[in-house]
C-alpha positions in Angstrom: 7.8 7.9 35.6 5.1 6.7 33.4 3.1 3.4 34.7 3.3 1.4 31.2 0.7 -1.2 32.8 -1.8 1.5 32.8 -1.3 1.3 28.4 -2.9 -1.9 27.1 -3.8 -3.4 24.0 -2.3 -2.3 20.1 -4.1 -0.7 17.1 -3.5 -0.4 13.9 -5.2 2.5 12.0 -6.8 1.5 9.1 -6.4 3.6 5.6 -9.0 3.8 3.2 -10.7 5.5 0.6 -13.9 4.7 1.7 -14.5 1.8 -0.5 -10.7 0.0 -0.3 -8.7 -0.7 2.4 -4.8 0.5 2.1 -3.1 -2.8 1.6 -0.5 -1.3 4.1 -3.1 -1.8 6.7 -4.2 -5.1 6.2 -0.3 -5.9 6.1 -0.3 -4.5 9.6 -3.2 -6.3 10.9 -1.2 -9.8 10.2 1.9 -8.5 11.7 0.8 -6.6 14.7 -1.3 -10.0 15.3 1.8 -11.5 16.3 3.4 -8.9 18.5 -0.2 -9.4 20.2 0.1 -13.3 20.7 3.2 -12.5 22.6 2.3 -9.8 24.2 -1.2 -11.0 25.6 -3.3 -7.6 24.5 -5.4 -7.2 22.1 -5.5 -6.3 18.1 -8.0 -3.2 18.3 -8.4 -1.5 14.4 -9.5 1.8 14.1 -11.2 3.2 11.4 -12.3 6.4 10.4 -15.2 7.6 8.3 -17.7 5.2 6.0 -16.1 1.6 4.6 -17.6 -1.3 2.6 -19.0 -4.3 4.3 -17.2 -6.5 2.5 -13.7 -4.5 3.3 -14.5 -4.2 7.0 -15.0 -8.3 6.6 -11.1 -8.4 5.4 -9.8 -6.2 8.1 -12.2 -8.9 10.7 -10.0 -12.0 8.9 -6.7 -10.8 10.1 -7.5 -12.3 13.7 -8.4 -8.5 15.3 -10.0 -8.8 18.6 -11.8 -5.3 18.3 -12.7 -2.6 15.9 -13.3 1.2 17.0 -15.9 3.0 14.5 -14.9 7.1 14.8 -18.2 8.6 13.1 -18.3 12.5 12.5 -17.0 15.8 10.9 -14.0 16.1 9.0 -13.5 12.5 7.7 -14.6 13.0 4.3 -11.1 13.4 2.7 -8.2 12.9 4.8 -6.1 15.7 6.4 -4.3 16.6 8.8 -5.8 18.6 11.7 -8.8 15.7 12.1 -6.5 12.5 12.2 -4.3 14.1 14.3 -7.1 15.5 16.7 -9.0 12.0 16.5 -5.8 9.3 17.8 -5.0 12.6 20.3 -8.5 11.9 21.6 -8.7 8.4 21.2 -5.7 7.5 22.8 -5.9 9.8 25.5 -9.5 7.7 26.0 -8.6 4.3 25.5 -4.7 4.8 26.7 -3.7 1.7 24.2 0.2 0.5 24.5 1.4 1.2 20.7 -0.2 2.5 17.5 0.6 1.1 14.2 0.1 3.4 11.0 1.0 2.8 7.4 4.0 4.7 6.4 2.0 6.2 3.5 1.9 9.7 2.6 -0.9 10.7 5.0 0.6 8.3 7.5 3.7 9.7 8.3 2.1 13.0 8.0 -0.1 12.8 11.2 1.5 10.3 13.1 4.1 11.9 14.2 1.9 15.3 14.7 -0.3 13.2 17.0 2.4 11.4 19.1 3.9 14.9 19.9 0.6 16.1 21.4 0.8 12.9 23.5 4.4 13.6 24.2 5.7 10.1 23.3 7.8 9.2 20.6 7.3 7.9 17.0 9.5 5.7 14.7 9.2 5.4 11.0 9.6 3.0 7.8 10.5 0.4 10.2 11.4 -2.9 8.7 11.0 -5.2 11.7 8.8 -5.0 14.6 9.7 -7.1 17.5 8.5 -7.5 21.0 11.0 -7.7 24.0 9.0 -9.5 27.1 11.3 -8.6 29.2 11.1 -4.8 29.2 7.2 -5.2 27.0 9.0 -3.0 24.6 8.4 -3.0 20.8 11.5 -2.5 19.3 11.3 -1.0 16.0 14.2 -2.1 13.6 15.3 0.3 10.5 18.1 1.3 8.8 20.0 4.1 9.6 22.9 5.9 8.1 22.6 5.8 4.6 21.5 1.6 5.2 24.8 1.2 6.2 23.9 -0.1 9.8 20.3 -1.7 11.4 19.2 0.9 14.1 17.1 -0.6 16.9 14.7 2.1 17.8 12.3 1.6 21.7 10.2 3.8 23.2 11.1 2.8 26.8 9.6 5.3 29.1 6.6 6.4 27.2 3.4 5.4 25.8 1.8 5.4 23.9 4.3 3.6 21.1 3.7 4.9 17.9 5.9 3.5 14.4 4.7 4.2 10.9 5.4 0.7 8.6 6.5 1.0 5.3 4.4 -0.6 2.8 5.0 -4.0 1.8 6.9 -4.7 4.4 5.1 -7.5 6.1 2.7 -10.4 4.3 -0.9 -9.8 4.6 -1.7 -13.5 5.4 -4.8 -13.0 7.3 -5.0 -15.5 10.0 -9.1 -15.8 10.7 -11.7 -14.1 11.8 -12.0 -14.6 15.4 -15.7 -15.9 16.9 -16.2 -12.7 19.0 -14.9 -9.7 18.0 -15.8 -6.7 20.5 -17.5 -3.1 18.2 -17.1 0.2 20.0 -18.3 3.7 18.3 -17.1 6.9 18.9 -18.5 9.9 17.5 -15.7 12.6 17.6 -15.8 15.8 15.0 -14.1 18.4 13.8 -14.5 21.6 13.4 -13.9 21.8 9.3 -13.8 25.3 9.4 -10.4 24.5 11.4 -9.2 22.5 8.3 -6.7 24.4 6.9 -6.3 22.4 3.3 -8.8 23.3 0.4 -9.9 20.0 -1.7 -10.1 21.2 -5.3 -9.5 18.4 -7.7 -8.5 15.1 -8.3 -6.0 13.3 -11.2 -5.0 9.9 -10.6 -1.9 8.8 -11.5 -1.5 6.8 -15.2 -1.4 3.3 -14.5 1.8 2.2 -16.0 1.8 -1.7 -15.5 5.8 -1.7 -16.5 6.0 0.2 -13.4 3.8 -2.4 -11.0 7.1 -4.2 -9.7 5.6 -4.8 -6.3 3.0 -7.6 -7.7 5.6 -9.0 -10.3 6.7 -12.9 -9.4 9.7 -12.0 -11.1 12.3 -9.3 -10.9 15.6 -8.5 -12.9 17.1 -5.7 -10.8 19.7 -3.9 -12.4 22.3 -2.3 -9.9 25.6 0.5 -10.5 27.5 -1.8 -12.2 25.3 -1.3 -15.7 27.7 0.7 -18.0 24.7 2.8 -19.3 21.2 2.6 -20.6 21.8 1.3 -24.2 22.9 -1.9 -22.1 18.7 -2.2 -20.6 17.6 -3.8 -23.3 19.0 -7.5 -22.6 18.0 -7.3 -19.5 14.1 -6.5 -20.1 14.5 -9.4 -22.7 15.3 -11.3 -20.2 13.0 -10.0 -17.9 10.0 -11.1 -20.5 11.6 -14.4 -21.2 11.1 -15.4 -17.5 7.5 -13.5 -17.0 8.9 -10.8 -15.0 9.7 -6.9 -14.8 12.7 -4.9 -14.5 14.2 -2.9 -11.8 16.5 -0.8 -10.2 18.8 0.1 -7.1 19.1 3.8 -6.0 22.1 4.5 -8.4 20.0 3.9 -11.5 17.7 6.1 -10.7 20.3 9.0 -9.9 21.6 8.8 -12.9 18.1 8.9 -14.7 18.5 5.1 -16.4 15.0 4.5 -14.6 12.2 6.1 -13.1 12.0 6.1 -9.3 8.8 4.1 -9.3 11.4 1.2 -10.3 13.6 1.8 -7.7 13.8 -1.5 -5.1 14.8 -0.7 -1.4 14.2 1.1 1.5 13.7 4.4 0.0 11.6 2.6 -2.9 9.6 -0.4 -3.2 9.7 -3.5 -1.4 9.0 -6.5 -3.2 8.6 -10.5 -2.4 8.8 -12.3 -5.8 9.1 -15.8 -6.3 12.1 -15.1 -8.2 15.0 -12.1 -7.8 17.9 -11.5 -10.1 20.2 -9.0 -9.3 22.9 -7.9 -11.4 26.0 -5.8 -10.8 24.1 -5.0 -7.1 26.8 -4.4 -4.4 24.4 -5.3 -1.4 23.5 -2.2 0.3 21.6 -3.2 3.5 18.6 -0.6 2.7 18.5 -2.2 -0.8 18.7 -6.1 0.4 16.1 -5.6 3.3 13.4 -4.2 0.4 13.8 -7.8 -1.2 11.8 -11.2 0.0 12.1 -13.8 -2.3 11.4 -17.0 -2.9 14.7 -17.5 -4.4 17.7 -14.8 -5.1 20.1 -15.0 -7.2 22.7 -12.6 -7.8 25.6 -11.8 -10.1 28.5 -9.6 -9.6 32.0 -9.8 -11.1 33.2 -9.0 -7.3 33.7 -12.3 -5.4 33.8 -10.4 -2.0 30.4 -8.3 -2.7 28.2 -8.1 0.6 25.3 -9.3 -1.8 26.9 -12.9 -2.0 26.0 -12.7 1.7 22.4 -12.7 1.1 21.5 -14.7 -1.9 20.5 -18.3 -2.2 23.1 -18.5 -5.5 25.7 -16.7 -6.4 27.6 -16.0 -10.3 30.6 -14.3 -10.4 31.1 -13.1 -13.3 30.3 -10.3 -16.4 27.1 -9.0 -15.8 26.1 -8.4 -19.7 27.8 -12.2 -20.1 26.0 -13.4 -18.2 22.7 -12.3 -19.0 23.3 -13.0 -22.4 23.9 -16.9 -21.6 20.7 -17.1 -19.4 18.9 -15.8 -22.2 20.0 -18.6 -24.6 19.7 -20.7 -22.2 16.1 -20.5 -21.8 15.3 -19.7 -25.5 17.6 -23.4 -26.1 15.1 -25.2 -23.9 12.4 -22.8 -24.6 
């Protein structure tokens, strides 16, 4: 059996784009942070490849106790034969307890690629990480079966343990720069001839700030019980009326009322306004667990819905009705 005491200290690894750190990673940094107080080792980040002073300076503010430069071939745009090769490496080095990565598209590509080569295990889109001093477990908790159950997920035997985070999951609420914070380089390449992508171009994305839910202080979320999408337009009145943005459970976007990048859950965006309305919303676990807000409100015209479970207030009532009388509500005192 595995000694586990031989595996010390957590990492996070730290996505970038050479000038901006992944927000997913800071995220991490506060969390992991945490897990460490509790734990008694130490927040190590590792980063990859060239980064900005002053990003380097936000990673140091999250209250890590080390950063590990890797320097060298292959870095220059991220794929997956080099990340894989350099936490296989790195980790076989250092032997560190659990690995954090950002369940981004790169992230859950070479996680899991490098925790087989290390024959441990790997979790992903985790929604809670917790720490269990009794067996110095992290237990990684997600939802499983369709979000109809919370799945507690440990990596008992093995290290090291290695869980990809879904983004915006955790706060980034950086918790100070710490007075000595220990630098170690490591210079490890890759053979690029062994890269087995081709960079050709690049297109961003158009940014659509309709779409930008995950920054919005207030969200209208619109759930199954909308009779179609001549009904939307109430609801992004009211929406406007209260400074927000409109969006959706999974249903909606199944049956193409709204675009994916609208969809609020686990298998879309998580968001923390101030303010969440959610109408004609059953509940869904892997829906309610994407939402932290300040306050939440919903309204269903089912008194026994399992979203009355989670919500500060609760309406029970027509969804359109009562839309409509929030709107002149607010226009009446507006």
């Amino acid at each position: 059996m595995m000694d586990k005491s031989a595996y010390q200290n957590m990492w996070v690894y730290i996505e970038h784009d050479g000038k901006t750190v992944h927000p997913v990673s800071l995220e991490l940094c506060c969390e992991v942070r945490k897990l460490c107080d509790l734990s008694g080792d130490r927040l190590i980040a590792v980063i990859a490849g060239d980064l900005a002073e002053d990003e380097i300076r936000r990673i140091e503010d999250c209250a890590i106790d080390g950063i590990i430069f890797v320097s060298g071939t292959g870095y220059e745009r991220y794929n997956t034969e080099a990340y894989t090769n350099l936490f296989t490496v790195l980790c076989g080095k250092y032997r560190p307890s659990a690995v954090f990565v950002g369940g981004t598209t790169n992230g859950r590509d070479f996680a899991p690629r490098f925790a087989a080569r290390l024959e441990t295990g790997c979790t992903s889109d985790a929604t809670e990480v917790v720490y269990n001093p009794e067996t110095t477990d992290i237990e990684f908790i997600e939802p499983a079966a369709g979000g109809k159950i919370m799945a507690v997920i440990t990596i008992p035997e093995l290290r090291p343990q290695v869980g990809t985070i879904r983004p915006g999951t955790f706060k980034y609420a950086p918790a100070g720069r710490k007075e000595k914070i220990d630098i170690l380089r490591e210079e490890i390449s890759f053979n690029t001839g062994d890269i087995r992508t081709k960079f050709l171009s690049f297109c961003e994305d158009e940014f659509d700030p309709e779409l930008d839910i995950e920054s919005s202080p207030v969200i209208i979320c619109i759930g199954n019980g909308l009779s179609g999408g001549e009904a939307l337009e109430q609801y992004r009145e009211l929406a406007k009326l209260l400074g927000g943005k409109i969006a959706c459970t999974r249903p909606l976007y199944d049956r193409e009322i709204l675009p994916y990048k609208l969809q609020v859950g686990q298998s879309g965006v998580m968001i923390k306004p101030k303010l969440y309305i959610g109408f004609g919303i059953s509940g869904a676990v892997n829906h309610v667990t994407g939402v932290e807000a300040d306050r939440f409100i919903a309204v269903n015209n089912d008194p026994g819905a399992p979203i009355f479970n989670y919500c500060d207030y609760g309406i029970v009532g027509d969804m359109d009705q009562v839309c409509q009388a929030m709107i002149q509500a607010i226009k009446a005192n507006g």
